[in-house]
Backbone as CSV, one residue per row, in Angstrom:
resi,resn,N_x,N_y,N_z,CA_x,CA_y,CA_z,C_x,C_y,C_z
1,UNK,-31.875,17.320,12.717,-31.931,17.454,11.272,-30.804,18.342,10.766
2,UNK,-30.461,19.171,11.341,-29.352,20.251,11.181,-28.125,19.829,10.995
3,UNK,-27.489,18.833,12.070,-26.412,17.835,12.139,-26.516,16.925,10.729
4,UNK,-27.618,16.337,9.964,-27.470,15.556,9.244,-27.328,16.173,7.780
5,UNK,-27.956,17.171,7.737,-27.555,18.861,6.996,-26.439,18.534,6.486
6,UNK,-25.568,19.414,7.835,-24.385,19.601,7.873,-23.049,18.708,7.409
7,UNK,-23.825,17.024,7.860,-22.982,16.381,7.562,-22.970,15.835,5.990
8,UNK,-24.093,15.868,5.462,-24.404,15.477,4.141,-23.689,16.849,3.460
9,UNK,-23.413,18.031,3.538,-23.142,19.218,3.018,-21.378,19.074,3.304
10,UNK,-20.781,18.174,3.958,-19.533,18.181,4.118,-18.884,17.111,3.732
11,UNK,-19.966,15.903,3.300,-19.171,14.890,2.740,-19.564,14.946,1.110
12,UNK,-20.543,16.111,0.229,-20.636,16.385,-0.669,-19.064,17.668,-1.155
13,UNK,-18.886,18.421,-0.298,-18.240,19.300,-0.383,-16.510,18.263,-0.702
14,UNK,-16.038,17.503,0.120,-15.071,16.738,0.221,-15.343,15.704,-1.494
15,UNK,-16.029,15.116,-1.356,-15.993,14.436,-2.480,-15.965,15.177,-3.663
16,UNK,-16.315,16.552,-3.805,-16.272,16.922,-4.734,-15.092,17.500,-4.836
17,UNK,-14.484,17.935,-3.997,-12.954,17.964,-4.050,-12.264,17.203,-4.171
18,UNK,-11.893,15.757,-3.638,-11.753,14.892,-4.285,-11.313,14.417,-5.301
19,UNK,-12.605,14.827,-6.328,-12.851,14.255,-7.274,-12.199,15.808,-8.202
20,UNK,-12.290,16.884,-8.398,-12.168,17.495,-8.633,-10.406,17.520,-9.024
21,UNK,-9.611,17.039,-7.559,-7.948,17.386,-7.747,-7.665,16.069,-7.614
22,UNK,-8.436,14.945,-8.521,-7.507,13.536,-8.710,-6.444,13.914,-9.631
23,UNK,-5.142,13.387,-8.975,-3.746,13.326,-10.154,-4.447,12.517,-11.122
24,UNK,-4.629,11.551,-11.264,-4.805,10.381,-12.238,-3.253,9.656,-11.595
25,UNK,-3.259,8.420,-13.032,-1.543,8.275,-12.597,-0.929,8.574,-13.499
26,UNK,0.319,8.113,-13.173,1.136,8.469,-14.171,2.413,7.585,-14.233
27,UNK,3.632,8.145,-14.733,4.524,7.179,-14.591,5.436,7.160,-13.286
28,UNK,5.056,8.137,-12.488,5.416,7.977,-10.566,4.829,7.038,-10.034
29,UNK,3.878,7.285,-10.301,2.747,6.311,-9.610,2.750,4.859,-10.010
30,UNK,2.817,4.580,-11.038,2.827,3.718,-11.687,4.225,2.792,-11.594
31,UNK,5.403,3.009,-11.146,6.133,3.130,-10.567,6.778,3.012,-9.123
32,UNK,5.711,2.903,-8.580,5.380,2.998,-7.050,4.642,1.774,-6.936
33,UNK,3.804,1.588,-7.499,2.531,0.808,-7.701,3.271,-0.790,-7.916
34,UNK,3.834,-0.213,-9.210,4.729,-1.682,-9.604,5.965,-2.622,-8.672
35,UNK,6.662,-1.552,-7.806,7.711,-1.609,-6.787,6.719,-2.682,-6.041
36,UNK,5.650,-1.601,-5.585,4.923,-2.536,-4.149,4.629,-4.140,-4.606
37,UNK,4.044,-4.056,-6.135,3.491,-5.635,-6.546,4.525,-6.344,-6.431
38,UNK,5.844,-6.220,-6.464,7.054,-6.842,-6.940,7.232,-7.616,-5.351
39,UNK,7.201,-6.605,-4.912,7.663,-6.682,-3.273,6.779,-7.715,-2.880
40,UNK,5.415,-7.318,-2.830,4.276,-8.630,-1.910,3.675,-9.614,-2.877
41,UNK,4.224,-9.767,-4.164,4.234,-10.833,-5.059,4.929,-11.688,-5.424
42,UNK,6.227,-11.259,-4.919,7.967,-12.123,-5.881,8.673,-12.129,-4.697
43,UNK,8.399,-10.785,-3.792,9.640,-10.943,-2.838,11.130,-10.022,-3.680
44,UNK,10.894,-9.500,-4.258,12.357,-8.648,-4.732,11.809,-7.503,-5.130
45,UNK,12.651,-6.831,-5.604,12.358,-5.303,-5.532,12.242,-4.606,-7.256
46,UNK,13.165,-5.914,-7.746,13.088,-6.137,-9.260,11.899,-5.696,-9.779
47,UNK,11.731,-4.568,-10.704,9.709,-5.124,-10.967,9.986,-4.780,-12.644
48,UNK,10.447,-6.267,-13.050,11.140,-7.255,-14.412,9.963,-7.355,-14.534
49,UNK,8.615,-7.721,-13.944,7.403,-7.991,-14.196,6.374,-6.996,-15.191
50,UNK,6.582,-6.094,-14.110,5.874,-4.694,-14.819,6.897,-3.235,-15.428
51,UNK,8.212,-3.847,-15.693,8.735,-2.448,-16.873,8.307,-2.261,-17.406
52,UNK,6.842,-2.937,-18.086,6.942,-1.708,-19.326,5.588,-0.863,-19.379
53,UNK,5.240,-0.952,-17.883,4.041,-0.399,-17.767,4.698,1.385,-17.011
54,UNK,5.990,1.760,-16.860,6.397,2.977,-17.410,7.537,2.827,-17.454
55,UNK,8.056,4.210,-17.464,9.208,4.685,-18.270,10.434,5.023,-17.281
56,UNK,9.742,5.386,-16.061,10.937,5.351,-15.070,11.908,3.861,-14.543
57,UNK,12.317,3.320,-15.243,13.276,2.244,-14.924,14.919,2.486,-15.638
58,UNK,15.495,1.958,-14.134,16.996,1.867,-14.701,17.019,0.269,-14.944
59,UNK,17.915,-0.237,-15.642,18.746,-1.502,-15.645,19.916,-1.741,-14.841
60,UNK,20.408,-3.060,-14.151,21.414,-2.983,-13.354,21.595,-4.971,-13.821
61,UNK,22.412,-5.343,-14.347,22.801,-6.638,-14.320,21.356,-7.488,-14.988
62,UNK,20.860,-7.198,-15.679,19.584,-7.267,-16.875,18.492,-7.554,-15.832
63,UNK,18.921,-6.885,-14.762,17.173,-6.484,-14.192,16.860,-5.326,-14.071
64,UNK,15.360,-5.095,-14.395,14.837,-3.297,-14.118,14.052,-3.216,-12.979
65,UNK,14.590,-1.929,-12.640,14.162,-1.769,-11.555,13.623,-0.396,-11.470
66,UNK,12.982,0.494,-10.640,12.259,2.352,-10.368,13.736,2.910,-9.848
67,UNK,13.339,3.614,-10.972,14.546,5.161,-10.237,13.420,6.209,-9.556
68,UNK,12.817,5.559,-8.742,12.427,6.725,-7.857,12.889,6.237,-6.325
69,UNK,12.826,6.802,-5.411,13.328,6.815,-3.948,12.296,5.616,-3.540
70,UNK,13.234,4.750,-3.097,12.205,3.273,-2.540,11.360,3.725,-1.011
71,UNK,11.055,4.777,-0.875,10.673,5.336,0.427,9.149,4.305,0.495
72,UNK,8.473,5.198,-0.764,6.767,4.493,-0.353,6.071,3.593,-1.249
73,UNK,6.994,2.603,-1.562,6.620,1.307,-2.099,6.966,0.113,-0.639
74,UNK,8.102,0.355,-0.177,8.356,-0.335,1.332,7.076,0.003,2.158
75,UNK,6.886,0.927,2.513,5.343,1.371,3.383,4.016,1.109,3.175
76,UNK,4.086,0.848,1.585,3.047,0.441,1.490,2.641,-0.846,1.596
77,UNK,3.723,-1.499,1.649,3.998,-3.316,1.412,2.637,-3.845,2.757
78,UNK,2.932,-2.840,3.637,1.982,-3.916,5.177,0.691,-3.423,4.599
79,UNK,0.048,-2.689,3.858,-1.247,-2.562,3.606,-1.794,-3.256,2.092
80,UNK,-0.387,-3.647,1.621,-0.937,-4.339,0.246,-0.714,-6.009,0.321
81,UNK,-0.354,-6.190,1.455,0.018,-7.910,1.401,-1.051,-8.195,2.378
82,UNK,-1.958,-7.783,3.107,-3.009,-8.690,3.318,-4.078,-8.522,2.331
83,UNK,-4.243,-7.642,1.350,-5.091,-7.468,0.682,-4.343,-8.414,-0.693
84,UNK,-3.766,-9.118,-0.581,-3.297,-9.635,-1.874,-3.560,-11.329,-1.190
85,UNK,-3.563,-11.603,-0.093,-3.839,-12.744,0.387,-4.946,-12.901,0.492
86,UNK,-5.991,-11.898,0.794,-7.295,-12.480,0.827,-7.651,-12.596,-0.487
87,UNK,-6.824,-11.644,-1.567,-7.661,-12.145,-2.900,-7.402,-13.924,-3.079
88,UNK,-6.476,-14.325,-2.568,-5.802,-16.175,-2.332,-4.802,-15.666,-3.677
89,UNK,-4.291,-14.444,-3.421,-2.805,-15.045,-3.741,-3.041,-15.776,-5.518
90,UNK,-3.277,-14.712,-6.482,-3.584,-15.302,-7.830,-2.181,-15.863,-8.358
91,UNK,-2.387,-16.491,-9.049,-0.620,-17.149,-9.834,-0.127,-16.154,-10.519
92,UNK,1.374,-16.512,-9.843,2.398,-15.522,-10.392,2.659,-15.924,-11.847
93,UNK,3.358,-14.685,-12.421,4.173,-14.753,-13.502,4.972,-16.278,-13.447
94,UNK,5.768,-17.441,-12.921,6.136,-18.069,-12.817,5.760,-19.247,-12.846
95,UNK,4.205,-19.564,-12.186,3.377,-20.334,-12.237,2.455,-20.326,-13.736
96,UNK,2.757,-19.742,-14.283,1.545,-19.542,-15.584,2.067,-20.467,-17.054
């Protein structure tokens, strides 16, 4: 009973931390977020799709793209493309 205590008293403690120091998002994140969709949705890095969902974009030859460091939108790509296939892959911007 002590063990189950303990463990209920440590996954209350965690969640409430958690929950307590969520960033929310923002326009990093959001930013990041959009990179990855671009990537395991279109295949380019372009994310013309979602500019205007923030503010961090440069232009380069009338495509926009994140001025943030492409570090962890690439990394995230292997954990967001099977989860985008089992949804079956909804129609792109292109198809609509």
């Amino acid at each position: 009973m002590t063990d189950r205590r303990s463990a209920g008293g440590l996954f209350l403690l965690v969640l409430g931390t958690c929950a307590f120091f969520f960033g929310g998002s923002g326009f990093n994140q959001n930013s990041m977020f959009d990179q990855t969709r671009e990537i395991v949705e279109h295949g380019t890095l372009a994310i013309d799709a979602y500019k205007d969902n923030t503010y961090d974009v440069s232009t380069w030859k009338g495509q926009s793209y994140t001025n943030k460091t492409p570090g962890l939108a690439p990394f995230a790509v292997p954990f967001s493309a099977p989860l985008y296939l089992l949804e079956g892959c909804p129609r792109t911007r292109d198809e609509s």
